[in-house]
C-alpha positions in Angstrom: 126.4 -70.4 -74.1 125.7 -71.0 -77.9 128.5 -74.0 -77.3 126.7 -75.9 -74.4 126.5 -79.6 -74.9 123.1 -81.2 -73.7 122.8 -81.5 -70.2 125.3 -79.5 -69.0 123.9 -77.6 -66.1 124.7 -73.7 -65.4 127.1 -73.6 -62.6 125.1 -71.1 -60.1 122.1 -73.3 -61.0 123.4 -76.5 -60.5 124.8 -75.2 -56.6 121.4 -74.2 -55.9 120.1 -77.9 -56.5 118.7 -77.1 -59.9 120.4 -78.5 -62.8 118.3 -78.2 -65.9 120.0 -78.0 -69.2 121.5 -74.3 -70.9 118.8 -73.0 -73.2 120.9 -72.4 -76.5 120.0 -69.3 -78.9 118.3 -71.6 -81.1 116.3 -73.6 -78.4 114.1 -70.6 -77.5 111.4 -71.0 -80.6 108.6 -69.0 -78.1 109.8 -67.1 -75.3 105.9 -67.1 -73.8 106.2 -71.0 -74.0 109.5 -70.9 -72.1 108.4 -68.2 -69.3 105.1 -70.7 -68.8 107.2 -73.4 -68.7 109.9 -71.5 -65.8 107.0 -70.5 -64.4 104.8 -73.6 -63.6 108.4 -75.7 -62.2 108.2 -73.2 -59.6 104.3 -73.3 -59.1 104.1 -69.6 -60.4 100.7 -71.1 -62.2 99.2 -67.5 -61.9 101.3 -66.3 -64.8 99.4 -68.5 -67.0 96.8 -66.3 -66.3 98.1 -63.1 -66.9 99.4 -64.2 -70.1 95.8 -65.2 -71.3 94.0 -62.2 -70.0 96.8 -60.3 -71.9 95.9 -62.5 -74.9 92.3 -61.7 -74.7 92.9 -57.6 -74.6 94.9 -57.4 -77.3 93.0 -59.9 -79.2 90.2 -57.5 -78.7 91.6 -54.3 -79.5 93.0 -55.8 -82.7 89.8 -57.0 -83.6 87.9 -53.6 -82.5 90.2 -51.7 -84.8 90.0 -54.1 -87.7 86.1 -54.1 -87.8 86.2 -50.3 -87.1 88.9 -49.5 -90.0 87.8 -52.9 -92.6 84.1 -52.6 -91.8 83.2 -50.1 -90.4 81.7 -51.4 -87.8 81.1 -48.9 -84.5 80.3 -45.2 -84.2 82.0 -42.7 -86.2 84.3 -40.6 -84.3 82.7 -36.9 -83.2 84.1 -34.4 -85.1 85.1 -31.3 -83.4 83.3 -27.9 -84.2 87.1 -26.1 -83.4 89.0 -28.6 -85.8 86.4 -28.3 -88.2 86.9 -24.5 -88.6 90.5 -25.0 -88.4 90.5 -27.6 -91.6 88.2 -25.3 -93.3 90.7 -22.6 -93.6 93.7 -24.7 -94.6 95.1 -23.8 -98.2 97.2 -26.3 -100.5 101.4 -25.9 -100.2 101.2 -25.5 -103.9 99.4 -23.4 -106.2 98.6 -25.7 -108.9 98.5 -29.2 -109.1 101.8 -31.5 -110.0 102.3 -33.6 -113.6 104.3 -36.0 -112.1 105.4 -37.6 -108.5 108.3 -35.4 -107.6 112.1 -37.0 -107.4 112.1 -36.9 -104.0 109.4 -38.9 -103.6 110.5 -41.4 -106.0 114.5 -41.8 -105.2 113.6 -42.9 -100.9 111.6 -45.5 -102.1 113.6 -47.1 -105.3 116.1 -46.2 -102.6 114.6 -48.8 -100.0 113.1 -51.4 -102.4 
């Protein structure tokens, strides 16, 4: 498909009386654009609005956890009485503390970078 010349039409597509050019691999840019774009030829308009309702949520959400986490914006989470005994009685791995960031620590990310 990558080699289609311009308006060459798909050959199941063009038999069903709809010959619209191949979309190349580099054509795409937005898939949302090109589903909105399938979608209203065929007067599937009601996908335009599912897309923007799903726009909205997540627009929201992101926001919601952005003001809680940046700005602290929104109630605190309730802690629980149970988890609060629970973390009370957790000891350190380590008896003392460390002088230095430990080699396996250090080699992953030198590793990665």
């Amino acid at each position: 498909m990558s080699g289609a010349s311009p308006g060459e039409c798909d050959v199941l597509a063009e038999e069903a009386g709809d010959c619209r050019p191949i979309v190349r691999q580099g054509d795409l840019g937005s898939g949302r654009s090109w589903v909105e774009d399938s979608a209203a030829a065929r007067g599937l308009t009601w996908i335009l609005v599912v897309f923007v309702a799903c726009s909205v949520l997540v627009g929201e959400a992101v926001l919601r956890v952005a003001g809680g986490v940046f700005y602290g914006l929104g109630d605190p989470p309730a802690e629980d009485p149970q988890m609060a005994r629970q973390a009370s009685g957790e000891t350190s791995e380590t008896e003392q503390g460390k002088d230095r960031t430990p080699l396996t620590m250090i080699v992953p990310a030198a590793a990665w970078s």
